[in-house]
N, C-alpha and C positions, 0 to 999 in steps of 0.2 A: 552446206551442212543441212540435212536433214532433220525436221521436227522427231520426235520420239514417237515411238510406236505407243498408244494408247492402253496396250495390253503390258509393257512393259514394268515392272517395278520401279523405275525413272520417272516414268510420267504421272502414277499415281501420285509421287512424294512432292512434283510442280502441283498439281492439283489441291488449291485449300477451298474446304467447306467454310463460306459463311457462319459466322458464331451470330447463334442464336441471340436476338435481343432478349432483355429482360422485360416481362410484363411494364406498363405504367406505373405508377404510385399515384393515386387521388388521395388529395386532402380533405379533410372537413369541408375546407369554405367552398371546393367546386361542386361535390354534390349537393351542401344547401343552396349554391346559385344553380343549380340545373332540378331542384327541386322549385326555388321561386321561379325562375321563370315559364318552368308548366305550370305554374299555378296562375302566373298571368297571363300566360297565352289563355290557358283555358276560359277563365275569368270575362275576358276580353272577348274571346268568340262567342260564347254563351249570348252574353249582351248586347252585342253587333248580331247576331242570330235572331234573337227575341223580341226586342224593344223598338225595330221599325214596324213590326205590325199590331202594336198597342196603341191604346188610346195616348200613352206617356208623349209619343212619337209628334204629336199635332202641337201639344199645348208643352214645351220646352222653351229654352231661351233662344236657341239660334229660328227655330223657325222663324220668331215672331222679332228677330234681331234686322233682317229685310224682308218689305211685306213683299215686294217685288218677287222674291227668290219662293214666297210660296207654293206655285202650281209647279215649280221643279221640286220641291220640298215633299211633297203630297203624290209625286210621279211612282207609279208601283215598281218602275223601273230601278230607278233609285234607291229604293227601299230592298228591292231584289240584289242591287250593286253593294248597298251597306252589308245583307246578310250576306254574302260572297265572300267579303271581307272575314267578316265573322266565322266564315265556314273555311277559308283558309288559317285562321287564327285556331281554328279545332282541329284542324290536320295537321300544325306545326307541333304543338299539344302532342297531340296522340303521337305522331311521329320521335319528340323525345321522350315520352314516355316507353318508346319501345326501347330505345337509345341507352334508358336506365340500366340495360342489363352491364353496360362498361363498369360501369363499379362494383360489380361483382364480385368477389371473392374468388380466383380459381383455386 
């Protein structure tokens, strides 16, 4: 037996189109949790950004928690690895804030 010719009206009526999904539904509580947590990320990055190169940075509780752990405490390196962190925490941030647009309305 032979497959049907493609141009035939036979093969059209085998052939089904995918039925289109419906858009999502979001709730209230997902976009107030995809609003808090940009607000934490942000929050977060901000701080891990800013705060290892102030003076806050020396005189806290963990520094002075091992005096040992100091001259790695005080390393610019470190302080460049904290704000890293921080600068990843601003890109996750911005990245769902682009993400906001899914709640949309079409």
């Amino acid at each position: 037996m032979m497959p049907p010719d493609p141009q035939s009206p036979a093969a059209a009526e085998t052939v089904h189109s995918p039925a289109a999904a419906p858009p999502p539904t979001y709730h209230w509580y997902q976009k107030v949790s995809a609003v808090v947590f940009i607000a934490f990320c942000l929050e977060i990055g901000l701080y891990l950004v800013i705060v290892p190169w102030t003076d806050s940075w020396n005189g806290n509780y963990f520094s002075s928690l091992l005096p040992q752990m100091r001259t790695y405490w005080d390393n610019l390196y470190v302080r460049g690895a904290v704000s890293g962190l921080g600068a990843v925490n601003l890109y996750i941030s911005l990245s769902e804030i682009l993400r906001l647009r899914r709640f949309a309305r079409r």
